[in-house]
C-alpha positions in Angstrom: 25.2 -9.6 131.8 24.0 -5.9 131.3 25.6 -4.7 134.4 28.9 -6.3 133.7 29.2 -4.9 130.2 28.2 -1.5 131.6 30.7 -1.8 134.1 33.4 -2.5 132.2 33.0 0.1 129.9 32.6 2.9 132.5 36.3 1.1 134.1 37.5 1.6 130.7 36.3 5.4 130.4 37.7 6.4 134.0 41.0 4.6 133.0 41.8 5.9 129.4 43.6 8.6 131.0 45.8 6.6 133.0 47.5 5.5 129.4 49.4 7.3 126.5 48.0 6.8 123.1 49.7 5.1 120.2 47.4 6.0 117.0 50.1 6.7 114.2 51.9 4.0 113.1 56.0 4.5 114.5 54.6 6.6 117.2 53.1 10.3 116.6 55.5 11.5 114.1 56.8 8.4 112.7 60.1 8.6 114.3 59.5 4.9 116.2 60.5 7.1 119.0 58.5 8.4 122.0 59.5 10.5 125.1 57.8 7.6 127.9 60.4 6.1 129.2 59.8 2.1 130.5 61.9 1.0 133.8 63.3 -2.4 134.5 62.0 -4.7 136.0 59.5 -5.6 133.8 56.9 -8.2 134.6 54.2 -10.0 132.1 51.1 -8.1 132.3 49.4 -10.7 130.3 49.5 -12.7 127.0 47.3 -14.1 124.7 47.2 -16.9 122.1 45.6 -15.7 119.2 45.8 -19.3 117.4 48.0 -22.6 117.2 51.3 -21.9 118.8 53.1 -24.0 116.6 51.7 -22.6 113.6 54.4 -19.9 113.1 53.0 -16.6 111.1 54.8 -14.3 108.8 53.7 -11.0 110.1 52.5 -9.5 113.2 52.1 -5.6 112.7 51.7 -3.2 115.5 48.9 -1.9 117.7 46.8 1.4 117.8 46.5 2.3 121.5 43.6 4.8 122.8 43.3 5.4 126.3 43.1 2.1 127.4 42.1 0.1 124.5 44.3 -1.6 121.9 43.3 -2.6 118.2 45.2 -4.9 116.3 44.7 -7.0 113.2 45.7 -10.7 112.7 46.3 -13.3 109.9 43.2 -14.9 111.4 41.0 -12.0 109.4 39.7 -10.5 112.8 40.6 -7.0 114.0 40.6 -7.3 118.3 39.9 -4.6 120.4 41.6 -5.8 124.1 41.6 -4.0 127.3 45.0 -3.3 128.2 44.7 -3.5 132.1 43.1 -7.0 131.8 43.2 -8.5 128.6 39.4 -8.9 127.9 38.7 -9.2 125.0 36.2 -5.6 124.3 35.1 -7.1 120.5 36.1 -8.6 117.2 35.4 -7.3 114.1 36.1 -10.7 111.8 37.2 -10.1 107.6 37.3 -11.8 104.8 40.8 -12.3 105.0 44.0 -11.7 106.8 45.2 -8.2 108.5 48.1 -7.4 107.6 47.7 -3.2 107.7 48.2 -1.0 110.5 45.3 0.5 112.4 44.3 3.8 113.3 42.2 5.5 115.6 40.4 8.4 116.2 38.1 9.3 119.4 34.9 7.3 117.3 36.6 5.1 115.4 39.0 2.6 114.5 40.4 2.7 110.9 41.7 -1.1 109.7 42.7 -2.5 105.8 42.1 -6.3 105.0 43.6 -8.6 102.2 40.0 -8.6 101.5 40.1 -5.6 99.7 38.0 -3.2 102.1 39.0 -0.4 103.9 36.9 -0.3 107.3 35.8 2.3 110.0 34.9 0.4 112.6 33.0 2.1 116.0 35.5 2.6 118.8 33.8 1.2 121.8 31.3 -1.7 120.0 33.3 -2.6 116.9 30.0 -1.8 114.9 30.9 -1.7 111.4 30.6 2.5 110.3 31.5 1.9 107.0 33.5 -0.2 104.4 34.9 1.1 101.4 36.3 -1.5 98.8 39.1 -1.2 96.5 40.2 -3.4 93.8 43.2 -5.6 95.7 44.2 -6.3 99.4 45.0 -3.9 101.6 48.1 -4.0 103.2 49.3 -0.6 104.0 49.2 1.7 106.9 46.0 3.4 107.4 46.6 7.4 107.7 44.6 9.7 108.9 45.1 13.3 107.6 42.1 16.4 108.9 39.2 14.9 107.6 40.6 12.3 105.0 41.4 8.4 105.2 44.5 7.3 103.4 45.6 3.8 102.4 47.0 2.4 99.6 46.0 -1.4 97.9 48.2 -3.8 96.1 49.1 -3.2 92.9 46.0 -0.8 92.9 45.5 2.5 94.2 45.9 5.5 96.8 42.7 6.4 98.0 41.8 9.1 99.6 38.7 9.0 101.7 36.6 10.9 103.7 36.9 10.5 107.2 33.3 10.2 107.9 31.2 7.7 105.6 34.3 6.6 103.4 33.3 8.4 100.4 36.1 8.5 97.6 37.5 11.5 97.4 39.9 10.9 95.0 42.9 8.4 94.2 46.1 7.9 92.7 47.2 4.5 90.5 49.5 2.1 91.9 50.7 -0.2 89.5 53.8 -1.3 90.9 54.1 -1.4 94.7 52.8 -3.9 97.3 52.6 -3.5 101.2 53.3 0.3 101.3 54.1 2.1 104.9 53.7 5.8 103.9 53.1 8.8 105.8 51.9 12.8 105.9 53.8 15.3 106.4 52.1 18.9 105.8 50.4 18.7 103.1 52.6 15.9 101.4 52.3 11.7 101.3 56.0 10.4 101.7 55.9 8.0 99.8 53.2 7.9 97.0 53.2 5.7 94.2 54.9 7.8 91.5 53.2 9.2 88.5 52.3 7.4 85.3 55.2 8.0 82.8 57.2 6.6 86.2 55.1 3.7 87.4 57.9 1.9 89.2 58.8 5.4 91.2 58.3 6.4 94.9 56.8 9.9 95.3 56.1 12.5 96.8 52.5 13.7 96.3 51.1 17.6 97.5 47.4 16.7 98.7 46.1 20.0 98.3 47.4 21.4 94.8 47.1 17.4 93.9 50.4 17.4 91.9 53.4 15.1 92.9 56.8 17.3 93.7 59.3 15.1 93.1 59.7 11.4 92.7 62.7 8.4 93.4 63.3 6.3 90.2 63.9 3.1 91.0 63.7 1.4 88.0 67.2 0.4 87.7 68.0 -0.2 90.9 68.9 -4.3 92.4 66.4 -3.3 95.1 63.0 -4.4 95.4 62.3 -2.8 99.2 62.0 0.4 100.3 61.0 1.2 104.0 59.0 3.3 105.4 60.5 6.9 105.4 61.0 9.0 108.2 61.2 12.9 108.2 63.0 15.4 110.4 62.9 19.1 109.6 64.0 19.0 105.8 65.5 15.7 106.3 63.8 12.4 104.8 65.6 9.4 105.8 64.8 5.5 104.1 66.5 2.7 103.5 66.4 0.3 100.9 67.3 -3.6 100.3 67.8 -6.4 97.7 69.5 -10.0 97.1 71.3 -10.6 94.0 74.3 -12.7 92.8 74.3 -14.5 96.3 74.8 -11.5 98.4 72.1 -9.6 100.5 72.6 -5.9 100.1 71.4 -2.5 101.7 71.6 1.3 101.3 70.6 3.9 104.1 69.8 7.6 102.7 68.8 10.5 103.5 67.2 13.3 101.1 66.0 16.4 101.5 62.6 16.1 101.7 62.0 19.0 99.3 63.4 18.7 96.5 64.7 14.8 96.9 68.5 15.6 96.3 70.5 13.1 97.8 72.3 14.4 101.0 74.3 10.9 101.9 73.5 7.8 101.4 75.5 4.5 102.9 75.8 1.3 101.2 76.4 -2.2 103.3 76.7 -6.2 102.6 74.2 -8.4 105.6 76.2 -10.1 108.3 75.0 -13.2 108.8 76.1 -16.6 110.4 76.9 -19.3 107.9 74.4 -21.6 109.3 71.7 -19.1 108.1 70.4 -19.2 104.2 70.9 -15.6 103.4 67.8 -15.5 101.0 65.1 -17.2 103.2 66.3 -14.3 105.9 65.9 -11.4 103.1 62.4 -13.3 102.3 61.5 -13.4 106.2 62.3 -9.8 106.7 60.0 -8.2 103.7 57.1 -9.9 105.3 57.1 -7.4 108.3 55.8 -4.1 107.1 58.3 -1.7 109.6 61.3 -3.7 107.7 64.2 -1.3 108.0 62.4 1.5 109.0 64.8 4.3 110.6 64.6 5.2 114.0 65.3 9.0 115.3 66.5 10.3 118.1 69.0 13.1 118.8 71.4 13.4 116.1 71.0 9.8 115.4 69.6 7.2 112.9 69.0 3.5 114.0 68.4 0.9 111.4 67.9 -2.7 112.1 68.0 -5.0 108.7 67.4 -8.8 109.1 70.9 -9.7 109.8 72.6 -9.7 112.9 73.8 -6.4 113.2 72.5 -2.8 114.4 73.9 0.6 112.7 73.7 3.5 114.4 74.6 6.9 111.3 74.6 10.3 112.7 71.6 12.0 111.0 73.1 15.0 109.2 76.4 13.8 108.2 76.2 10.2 107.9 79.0 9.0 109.2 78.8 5.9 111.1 78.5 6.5 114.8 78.2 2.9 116.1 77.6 -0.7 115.1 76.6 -3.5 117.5 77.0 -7.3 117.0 74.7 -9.7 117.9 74.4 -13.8 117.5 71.2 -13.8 116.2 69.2 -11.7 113.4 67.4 -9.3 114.9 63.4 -9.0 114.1 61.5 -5.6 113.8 62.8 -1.9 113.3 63.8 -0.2 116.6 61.8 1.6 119.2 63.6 4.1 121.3 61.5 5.0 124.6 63.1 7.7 126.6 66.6 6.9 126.3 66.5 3.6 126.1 66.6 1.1 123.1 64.3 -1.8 122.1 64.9 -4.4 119.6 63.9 -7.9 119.1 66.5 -11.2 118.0 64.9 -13.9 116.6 64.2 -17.4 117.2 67.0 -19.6 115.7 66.7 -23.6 115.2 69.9 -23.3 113.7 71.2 -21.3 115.9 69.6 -23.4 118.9 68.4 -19.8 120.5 65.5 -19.2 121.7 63.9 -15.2 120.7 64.6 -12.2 122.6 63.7 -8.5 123.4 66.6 -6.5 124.4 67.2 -2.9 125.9 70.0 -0.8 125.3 71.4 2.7 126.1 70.3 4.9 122.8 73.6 6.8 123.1 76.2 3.7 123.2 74.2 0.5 123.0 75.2 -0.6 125.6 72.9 -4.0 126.4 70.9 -2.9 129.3 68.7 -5.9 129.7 67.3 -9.3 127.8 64.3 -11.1 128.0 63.4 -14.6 126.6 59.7 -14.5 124.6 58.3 -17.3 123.1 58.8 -17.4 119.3 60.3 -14.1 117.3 59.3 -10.4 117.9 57.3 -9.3 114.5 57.4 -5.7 114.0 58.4 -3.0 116.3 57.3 -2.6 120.0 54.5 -0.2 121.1 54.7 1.8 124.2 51.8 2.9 126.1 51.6 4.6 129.5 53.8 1.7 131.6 53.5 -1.0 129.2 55.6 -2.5 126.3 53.7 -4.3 123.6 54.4 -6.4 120.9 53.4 -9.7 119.1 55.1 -12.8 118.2 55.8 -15.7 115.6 54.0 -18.2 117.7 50.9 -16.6 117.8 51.3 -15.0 121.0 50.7 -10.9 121.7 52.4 -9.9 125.3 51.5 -6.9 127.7 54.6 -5.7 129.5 54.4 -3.9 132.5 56.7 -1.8 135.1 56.6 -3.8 138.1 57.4 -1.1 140.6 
């Protein structure tokens, strides 16, 4: 039993090279784009049923790769490490209650949030608990890792800033307001804190090292009630937010100067959905997912995907709409581009009678390249990694793609 542990550790070691990393959640700059490229055919590598098929979850966020590793955390309350080549499961580290936060990794550690309320650094290769920092609600952010400091953000609580090694608090920030936050560092600066006192239902922007916010986005009289994940390019800080009210399921796609927060353009839109589908249970279904409308970059493009059955494609300085393509079901998670190629996920319908999909097209025209029938719906966006395309599903099950030639 020693030998074989040994053993496939040291495979592990000699093969972390042979695989990109995926730390950062939406790829290394938050762009949900990365410059792999993944080549048809595609074959299952392996999948594995994390519980009950039938029993259909809510939310399924992505992986953190590291050579050739992957950490995820499920609604069971266990964070897995799996070897991506076979599928072994490495270790668990089990919570107190269900994952919904992103991971992180570093070459030690792996950096997970719970709905417990603890923020954990876990030891890469054993899983061995490093330390656990506990807050005063669940954790259901992205974890972010910035020099030597740990950032997440709690319910209804707090942004913490930790320290990197031993989880000390270093300082925080109160969150009154927001729930399930996807943030991210740029420079010096969290897009999007939770915004100051006097303007507790604000999204910020918060300078970690002279520790004073530089602008904010007031929200208080606005119909919506969710904001995604913001994405940055040079001086450019593209979001997009949605809401349901008087019957109708609504959206706006902006882009601000990440600066100063003056408005550049901004796009409003109605959902197009078939009238077999409830309109509210779909808006519901979408904010569970914590990439929910999160823009994609690449070129001169934006890509945003939004819970109904249609993808717009805005050119990124101007606005204007580039592109729209139609589909006959929703689609599920925000876009990944790899290379120059497109992946998105359509959901499982009953009344539709379709089954899920994920689908490639050409980034430029989207064009539909190719389809593939998974079992259940695709949660969150797709993770590339060396030759593999990752993802999770509805029905409990988490796939490993791979090029076959």
């Amino acid at each position: 039993m020693v030998y074989k542990a040994v053993r496939i550790i040291l495979i592990s070691l000699l093969l972390a090279g042979c695989s990109g990393n995926w730390l950062n959640y939406r790829g290394s700059d938050g762009s949900g784009r990365t410059k792999t490229s993944i080549q048809p055919p595609l074959g299952v590598k392996w999948k594995l049923l994390l519980q009950d098929k039938d029993k259909i979850r809510e939310s399924f966020n992505p992986p953190a790769v590291y050579g050739s590793s992957l950490y995820f955390g499920s609604a069971d309350g266990n964070l897995y490490a799996l070897n991506i080549h076979s599928g072994y499961m490495e270790w668990v580290f089990r919570t107190a209650g269900p994952i919904n936060s992103v991971p992180t990794a570093d070459k030690n550690a792996v950096y997970i949030g719970s709905s417990d309320g603890f923020v954990y650094a876990l030891e890469r290769m054993t899983g061995d608990l490093l330390w656990a920092f506990q807050t005063k609600a669940p954790v259901n952010s992205t974890i972010v890792l910035h020099g030597d400091e740990v950032y997440a953000i709690s319910d209804a609580d707090a942004l913490y800033c930790l320290s990197r090694e031993g989880g000390e608090l270093l300082w925080s920030l109160p969150n009154p307001i927001w729930l399930r936050n996807s943030f991210q560092i740029n420079g010096d600066t969290v897009y999007f804190s939770p915004g100051p006192p006097e303007f507790s239902s604000s999204l910020a922007c918060y300078n970690t090292a002279l520790h004073e916010y530089t602008w904010h986005l007031d929200t208080a009289l606005d119909i919506y009630n969710w904001y995604s994940f913001p994405v940055i390019k040079g001086d450019r800080l593209y979001y997009a937010a949605s809401g349901y009210f008087n019957g109708r399921w609504e959206y706006r796609f902006t882009c601000l100067d990440k600066n100063t927060g003056a408005l550049l353009w901004e796009r409003d839109d109605e959902a197009f959905l078939d009238e077999r589908l409830d309109g509210l249970d779909s808006f519901i279904e979408s904010t569970e997912q914590l990439d929910y409308l999160a823009p994609t970059l690449y070129k001169n493009r934006v890509y945003f995907t939004a819970g109904d059955m249609k993808l717009r494609t805005f050119h990124g300085k101007s606005g204007d709409l580039l592109w729209e393509k139609y589909f006959d079901q929703p689609l599920s998670g925000a876009p990944l581009v790899g290379g120059s190629r497109l992946f998105i996920g359509l959901k499982e319908s009953e009344e539709l009678g379709l089954p899920g999909h994920l689908v490639c097209l050409n980034a430029d025209n989207g064009r539909e390249l190719w389809r593939m029938e998974i079992e259940g719906s695709l949660l969150s966006s797709p993770v590339i990694s060396g030759k593999w395309l990752i993802f999770g599903t509805d029905r409990n099950l988490f796939y490993v793609l791979e090029e076959v030639f």
